[in-house]
N, C-alpha and C positions, 0 to 999 in steps of 0.2 A: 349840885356837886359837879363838881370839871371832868370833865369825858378823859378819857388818858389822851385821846390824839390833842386835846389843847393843856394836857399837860406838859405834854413833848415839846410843843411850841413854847410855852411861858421858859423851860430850861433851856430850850437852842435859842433863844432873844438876848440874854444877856453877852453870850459870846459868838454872836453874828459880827460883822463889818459892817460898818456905817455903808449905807445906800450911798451911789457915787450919784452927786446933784447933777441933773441933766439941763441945768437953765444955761444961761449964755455966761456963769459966773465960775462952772466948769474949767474954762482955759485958766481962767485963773487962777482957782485953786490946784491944777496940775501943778503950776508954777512956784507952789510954796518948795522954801528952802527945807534940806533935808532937816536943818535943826531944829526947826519947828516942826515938822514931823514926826523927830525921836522924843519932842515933848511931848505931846500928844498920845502917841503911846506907853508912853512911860506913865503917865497919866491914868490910861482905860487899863492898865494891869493891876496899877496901884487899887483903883475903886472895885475891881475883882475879888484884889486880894481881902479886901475889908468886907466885901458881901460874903467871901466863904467862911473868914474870921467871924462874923455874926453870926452864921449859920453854926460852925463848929462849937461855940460859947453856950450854945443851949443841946449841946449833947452832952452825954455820960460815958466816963472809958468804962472801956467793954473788955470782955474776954475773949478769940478766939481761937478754934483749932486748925491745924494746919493741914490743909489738907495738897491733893496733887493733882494735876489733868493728866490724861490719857499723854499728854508730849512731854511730859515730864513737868511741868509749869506750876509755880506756885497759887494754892487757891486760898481762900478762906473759908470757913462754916460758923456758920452763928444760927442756933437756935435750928435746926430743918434748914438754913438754908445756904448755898452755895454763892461764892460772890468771885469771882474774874478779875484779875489784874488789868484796867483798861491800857495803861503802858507798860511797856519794860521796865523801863528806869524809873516810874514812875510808885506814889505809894496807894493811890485811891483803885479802889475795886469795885465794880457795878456786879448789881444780881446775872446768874446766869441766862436767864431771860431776858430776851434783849428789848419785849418791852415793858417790863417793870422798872421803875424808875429808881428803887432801892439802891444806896450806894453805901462803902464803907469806908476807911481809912485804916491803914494801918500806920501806926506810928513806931512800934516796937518789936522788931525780927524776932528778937530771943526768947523775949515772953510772950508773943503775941497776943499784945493787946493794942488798942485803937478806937473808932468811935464810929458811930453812923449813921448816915446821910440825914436827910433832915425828911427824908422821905420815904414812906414804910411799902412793903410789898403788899400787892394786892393780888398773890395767888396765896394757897396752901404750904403749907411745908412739908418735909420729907426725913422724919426725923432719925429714920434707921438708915439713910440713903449713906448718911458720914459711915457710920460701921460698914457697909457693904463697900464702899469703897474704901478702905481700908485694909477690908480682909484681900480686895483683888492686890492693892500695891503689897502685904505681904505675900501675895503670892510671886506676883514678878520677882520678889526679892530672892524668895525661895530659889525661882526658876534661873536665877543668873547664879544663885550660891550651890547646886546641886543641879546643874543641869540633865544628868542622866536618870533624875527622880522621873517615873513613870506619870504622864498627867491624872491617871485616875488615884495613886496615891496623892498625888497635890491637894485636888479636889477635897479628898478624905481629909486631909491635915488640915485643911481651910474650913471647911464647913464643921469641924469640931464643935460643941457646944454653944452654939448662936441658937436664936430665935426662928420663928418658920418666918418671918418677915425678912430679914435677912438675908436667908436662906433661898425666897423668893427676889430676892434683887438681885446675888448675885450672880443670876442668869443660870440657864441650860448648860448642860455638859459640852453640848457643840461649841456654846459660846467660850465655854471656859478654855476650851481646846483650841480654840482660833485665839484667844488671847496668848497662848501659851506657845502657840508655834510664831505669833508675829514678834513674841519678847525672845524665843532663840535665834528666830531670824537676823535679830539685830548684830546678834555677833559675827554674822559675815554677811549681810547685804541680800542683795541679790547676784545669783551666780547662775551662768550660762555654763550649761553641762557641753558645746560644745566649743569652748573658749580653754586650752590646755593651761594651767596656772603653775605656777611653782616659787615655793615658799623655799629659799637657801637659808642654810645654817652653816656658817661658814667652820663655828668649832663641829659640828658634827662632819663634816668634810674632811675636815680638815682628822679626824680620827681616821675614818675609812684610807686616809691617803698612808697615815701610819701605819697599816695593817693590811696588809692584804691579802691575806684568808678570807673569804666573802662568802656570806652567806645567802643564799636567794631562796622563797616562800611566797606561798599568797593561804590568803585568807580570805570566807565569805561571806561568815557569819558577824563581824564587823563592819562590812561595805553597807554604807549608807545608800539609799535606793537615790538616784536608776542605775548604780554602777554595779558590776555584777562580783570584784571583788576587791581585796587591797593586797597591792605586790609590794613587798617588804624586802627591803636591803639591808643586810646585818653585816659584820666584822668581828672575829672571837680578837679579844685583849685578854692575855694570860688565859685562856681557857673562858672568860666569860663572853657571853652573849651582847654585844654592844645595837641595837636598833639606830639608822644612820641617815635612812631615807622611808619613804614610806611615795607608794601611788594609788591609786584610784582608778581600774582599768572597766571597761565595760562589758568585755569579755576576756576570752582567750586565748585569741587568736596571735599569731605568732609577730603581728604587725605592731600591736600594744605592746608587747613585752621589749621588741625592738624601739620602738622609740621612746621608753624611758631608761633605757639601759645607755641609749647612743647623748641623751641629754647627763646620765651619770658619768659618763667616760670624758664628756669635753669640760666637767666641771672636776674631775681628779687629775685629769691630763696633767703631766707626762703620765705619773704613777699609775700603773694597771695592776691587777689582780695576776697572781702565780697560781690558785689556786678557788677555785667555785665550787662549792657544793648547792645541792638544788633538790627538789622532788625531781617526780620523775611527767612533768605536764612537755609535752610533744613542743608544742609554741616555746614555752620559756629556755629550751634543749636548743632550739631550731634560731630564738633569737642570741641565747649566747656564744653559738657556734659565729654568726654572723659578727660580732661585735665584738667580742675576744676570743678571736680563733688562735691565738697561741696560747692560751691560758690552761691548768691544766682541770678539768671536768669529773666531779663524781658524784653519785647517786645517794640522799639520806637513808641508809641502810633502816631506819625506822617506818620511814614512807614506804620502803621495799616491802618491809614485814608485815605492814598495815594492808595492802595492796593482796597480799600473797593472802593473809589472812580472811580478807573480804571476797576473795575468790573460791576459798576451800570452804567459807562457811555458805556462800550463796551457791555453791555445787553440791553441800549437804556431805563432804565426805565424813564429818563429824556424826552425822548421824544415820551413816549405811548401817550400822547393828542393831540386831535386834536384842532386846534385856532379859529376853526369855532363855536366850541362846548360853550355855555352859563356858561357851568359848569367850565369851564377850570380852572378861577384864582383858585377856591376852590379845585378841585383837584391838582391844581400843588403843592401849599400850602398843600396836606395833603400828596404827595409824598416827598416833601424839609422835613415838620416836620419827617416824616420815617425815614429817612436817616441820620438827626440830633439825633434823637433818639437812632437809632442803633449806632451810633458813643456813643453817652454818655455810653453806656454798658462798658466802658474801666472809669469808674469815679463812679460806684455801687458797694458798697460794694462785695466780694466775694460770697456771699451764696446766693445771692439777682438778681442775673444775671442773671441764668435763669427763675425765676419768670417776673423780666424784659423784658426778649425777647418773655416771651408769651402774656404779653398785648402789646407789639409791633405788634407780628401776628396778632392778633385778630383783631387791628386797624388797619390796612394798609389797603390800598385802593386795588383794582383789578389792576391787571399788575404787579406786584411787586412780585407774588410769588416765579420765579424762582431764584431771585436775594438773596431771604432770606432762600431761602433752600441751595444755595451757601454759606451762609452765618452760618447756623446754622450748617454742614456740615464742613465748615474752623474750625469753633470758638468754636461757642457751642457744639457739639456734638448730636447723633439723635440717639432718642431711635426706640422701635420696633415699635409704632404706627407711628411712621415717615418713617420708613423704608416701611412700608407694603402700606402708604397713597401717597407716596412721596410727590410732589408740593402739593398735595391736604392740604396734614395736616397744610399748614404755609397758608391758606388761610387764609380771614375776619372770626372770629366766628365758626371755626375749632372745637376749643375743649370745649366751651360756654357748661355750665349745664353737660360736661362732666367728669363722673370720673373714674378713674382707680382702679385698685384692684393689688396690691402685697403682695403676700405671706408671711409670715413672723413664726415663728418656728411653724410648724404642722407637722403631719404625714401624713395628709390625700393627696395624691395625688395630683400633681398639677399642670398644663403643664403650666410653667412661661412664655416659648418664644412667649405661644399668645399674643396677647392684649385683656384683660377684660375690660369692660366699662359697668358703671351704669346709664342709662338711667333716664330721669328725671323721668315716674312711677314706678321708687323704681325696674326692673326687671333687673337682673343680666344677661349679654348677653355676649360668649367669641367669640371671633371672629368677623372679620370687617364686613364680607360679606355675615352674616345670619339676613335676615329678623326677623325670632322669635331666642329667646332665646332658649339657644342648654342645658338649664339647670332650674330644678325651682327656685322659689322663696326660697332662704335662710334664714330662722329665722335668726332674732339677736342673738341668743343662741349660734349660729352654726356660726358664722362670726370672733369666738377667732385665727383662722388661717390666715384671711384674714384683708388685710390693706386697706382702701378707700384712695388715692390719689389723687392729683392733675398732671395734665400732667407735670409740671416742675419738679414733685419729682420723673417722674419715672426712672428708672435705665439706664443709659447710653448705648447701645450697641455697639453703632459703636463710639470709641473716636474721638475728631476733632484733625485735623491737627496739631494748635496751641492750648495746654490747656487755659483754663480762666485764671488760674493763671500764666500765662506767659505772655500776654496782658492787665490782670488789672492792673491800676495802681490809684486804691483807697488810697492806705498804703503810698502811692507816695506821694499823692494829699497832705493828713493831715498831713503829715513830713513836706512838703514844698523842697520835691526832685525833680530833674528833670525829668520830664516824657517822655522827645521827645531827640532826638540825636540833636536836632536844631543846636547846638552848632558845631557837628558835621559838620551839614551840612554846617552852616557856615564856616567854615574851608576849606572845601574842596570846596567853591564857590570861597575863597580869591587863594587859592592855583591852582583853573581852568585858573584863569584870568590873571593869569601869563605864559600860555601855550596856544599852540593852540589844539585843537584838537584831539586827538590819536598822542602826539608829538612825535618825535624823541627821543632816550633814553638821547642823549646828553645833550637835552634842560630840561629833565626832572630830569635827578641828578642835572645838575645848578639851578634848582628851586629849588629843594630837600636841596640843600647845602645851598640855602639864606633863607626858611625857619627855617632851624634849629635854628639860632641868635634870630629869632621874636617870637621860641614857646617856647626857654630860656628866653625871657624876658617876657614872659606873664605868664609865672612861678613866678617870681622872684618877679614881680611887684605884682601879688596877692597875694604871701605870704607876702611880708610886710609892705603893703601899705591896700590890702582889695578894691582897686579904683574901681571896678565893679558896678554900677551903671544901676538898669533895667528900662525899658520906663513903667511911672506911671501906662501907660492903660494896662498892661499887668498885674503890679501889683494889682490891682483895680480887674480886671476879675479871678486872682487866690483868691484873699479874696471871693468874691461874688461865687466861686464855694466852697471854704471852708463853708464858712456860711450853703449855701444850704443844703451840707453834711451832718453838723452837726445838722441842725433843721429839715431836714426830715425824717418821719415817713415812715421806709422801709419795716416795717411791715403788714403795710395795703395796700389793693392795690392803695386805694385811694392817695395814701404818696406816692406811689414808683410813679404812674403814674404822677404825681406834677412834682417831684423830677427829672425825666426821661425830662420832656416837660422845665423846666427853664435850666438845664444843656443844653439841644439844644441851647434854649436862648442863655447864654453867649458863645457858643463856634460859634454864627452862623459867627460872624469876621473869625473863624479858618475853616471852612466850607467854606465861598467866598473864600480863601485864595489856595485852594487845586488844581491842574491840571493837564496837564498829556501832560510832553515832548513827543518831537517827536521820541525820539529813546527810549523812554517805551511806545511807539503806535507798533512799530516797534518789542518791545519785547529786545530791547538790555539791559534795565535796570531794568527789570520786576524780582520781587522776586516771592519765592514760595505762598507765601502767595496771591497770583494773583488767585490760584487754576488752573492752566493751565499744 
């Protein structure tokens, strides 16, 4: 029996080239014309083609399945075994082992069928090998038709009802896992994280350029690893939410936010934004001041209440009572009414706000002061008597019957950075922490330098974090503009639930790519149609806070304190409504405005 290495030879002899004769008859045979030449070969194909014709004349058509390579490549299977396209364009297929000499032919694409070689394999076959590759190309197929299916349900859907043969072929989980990240890799390549990229849509732009109300956001639990978030640029159209840009930042640091905002602004050029709403993240503040600093800036009153919310519950003011205590319902009730309270200060007028927040102080119950010196310290801002009193000064009845003194154009000397206070017997005292008066009794004559105030008028020293006018959204309220990102968030709930987790980048441009279709059509259909339609009870609660608005008397204290207690009222729906995920317990979603 013939060894395989002199099988090899007896198949490569027929289609070698003639050995070039080395005798002295060499020059001569150089010298033949080309046309006996192209005889000649035309000749050695011709008797080619009649040794395959013989050989094919004593085969039988056959049946095969179609099978696939790892590069996508057309294969065959017949019986256990696997056979390779040996060309492209070519129809003849050799076994996968390159040295078995088995070969096959295919004659017919549709039905695949054909014939085979005149020479059989001399290994084993594999005859579950077809099914296990099978069930892998259903999975690829899966993976490119659902790409945000989690790999171990893949797995599960794949390995359904097969054999433990099978089950055995189609590899480890590791493996399966590596098959499945190199078939989503293929949707974007390879990518250099730090190579900046950007995908333009000129209709999505070209939306943003119509509208400029602008919405600004980020998100974290979307961000595909190693980026630490996704910063989202929206536009309301008629009141709806339109998503226009979308980034990828690593942090967030004020330097990120600024250069994708300065590449937003030279692709809308001329057309800028009148109007930015935002959270309240320091960088994202700090880059839009830089890059549209005429535009005008305000706070998503929802991120406010979230913020405010996640601070009163990790300071535990919720749960200073004890359930033994008789008192409880009434104080729980005048802790909930505080907190409603403080919340409505984003819906009073601008000038009126901190008058606001001082009969807030004055009413709040015990327990609560530290939460509102956090609070007057983010928002409101704290003057020197705040400064010098700390928690003291936001207690019950703080600043009752007391009044200040500010300077106003004199000569006479005058050290401002105390604090002055006038005592209810009419005796002018400077300083916090002197028993008697460090000064006499000042005629009305002599008081033309001196200003008597109220502690909400006195001067600011220490600015807050967020100005009032950054968080009001009074001017909001009686336009009938949006005051919260809602819409925002909305957006990026629809666009989570498409994704798992901190996805893969792959699965995250495929979502990125089917978005873009659905926030052109929510463009298009509110420009000419207007279909947006809000739920009654939402509409009903912004009239009933207009109203309030406009018939309260904010001038008195009587009127603001009304005014303050029915806005809690309708907002207490928005109030039950509030909570605090677990990865901003964690601190992964936590803005500055947390004061942390």
């Amino acid at each position: 029996m013939p060894t395989v290495r002199e099988i090899l030879e007896s198949l490569q002899k027929p289609i070698k080239r003639p050995r070039i004769p080395t005798n002295e008859d060499s020059v001569l045979n150089a010298e033949r014309t080309d046309a006996e030449q192209q005889m000649e070969d035309t000749s050695t194909r011709n008797d080619l083609d009649v040794a395959a014709s013989d050989d094919e004349e004593n085969c039988e058509p056959v049946q095969f399945q179609r099978g696939e390579t790892i590069r996508g490549a057309l294969c065959l299977w017949h019986q256990g075994f696997r056979f390779l396209k040996i060309r492209k364009d070519g129809s003849w297929f050799r076994c996968e082992q390159r040295n078995c000499p088995a070969t096959a032919k295919l004659e017919d694409n549709n039905l695949m069928t054909g014939i085979l070689g005149p020479k059989e394999h001399h290994h084993g076959c594999a005859p579950s090998r077809f099914d296990a590759e099978t069930k892998r190309n259903q999975m690829k197929r899966l993976i490119k038709e659902k790409p945000k299916t989690k790999p171990c349900q893949l797995r599960a859907q794949i390995r359904t009802d097969i054999d433990d043969e099978v089950f055995e072929l189609l590899g480890t989980n590791e493996a399966l896992d590596q098959m499945t990240n190199r078939t989503k890799n293929k949707f974007v390549g390879g990518v250099n994280c730090a190579d900046p990229r950007t995908y333009k849509f000129r209709q999505l732009l070209s939306v943003l350029k119509q509208n400029r109300r602008w919405s600004l956001d980020g998100t974290f639990r979307s961000a595909p690893k190693p980026w630490m978030q996704v910063f989202v640029i929206g536009c309301y159209v008629n009141n709806r939410m339109v998503v226009a840009a979308q980034a990828l930042l690593p942090g967030k640091a004020s330097k990120y936010y600024t250069e994708v905002l300065q590449q937003l602004k030279r692709a809308v050029e001329p057309i800028l934004p009148i109007k930015v709403m935002s959270d309240f993240e320091i960088g994202m503040l700090k880059a839009m001041r830089h890059v549209f600093p005429s535009c005008e800036r305000s706070g998503c009153s929802f991120h406010m209440a979230q913020a405010v919310f996640r601070k009163a519950r990790s300071m535990g003011i919720f749960n200073l009572l004890n359930e033994d205590d008789d008192e409880v319902p009434v104080q729980r009730k005048s802790v909930h009414k505080t907190f409603r309270s403080v919340l409505s200060l984003a819906l009073i007028p601008l000038d009126y706000v901190r008058h606001a927040f001082s009969i807030i102080v004055n009413a709040a119950p015990l327990g609560v002061q530290g939460w509102l010196t956090y609070f007057g310290k983010t928002y409101i801002g704290t003057t020197q008597f705040e400064i010098d009193r700390g928690a003291e000064a936001f207690g019950p009845n703080s600043d009752v019957g007391r009044f200040f003194l500010r300077r106003t154009q004199s000569t006479t000397p005058f050290s401002v950075s105390q604090a002055s206070t006038i005592t209810s017997n009419g005796r002018i005292r400077f300083g916090l922490h002197s028993p008697q008066p460090s000064t006499p009794t000042i005629p009305l004559s002599e008081e033309s330098s001196l200003q008597l105030i109220r502690r909400w008028e006195q001067d600011i020293v220490c600015p807050p974090r967020f100005p009032i006018s950054f968080w009001n959204v009074f001017t909001r309220a009686q336009m009938a503009i949006e005051r919260t990102n809602n819409g925002m968030e909305a957006a990026h709930g629809q666009f989570a639930r498409e994704l798992n987790h901190h996805p893969s980048l792959s699965d995250f441009i495929a979502a990125f790519t089917k978005d873009i279709n659905k926030q052109l059509d929510i463009g298009r259909a509110e420009q000419l149609q207007k279909s947006t339609k809000r739920r009654q009870r939402y509409v009903i609660k912004e009239k009933n806070v207009v109203r309030i608005l406009d018939e309260a008397d904010f001038e008195s204290e009587e009127g603001l304190t009304n005014a303050l207690y029915l806005i809690g009222l309708v907002m207490q729906g928005f109030v039950e409504g509030l909570h605090v995920r677990g990865n901003q317990e964690s601190g992964e979603e936590t803005d500055d405005a947390d004061g942390n």
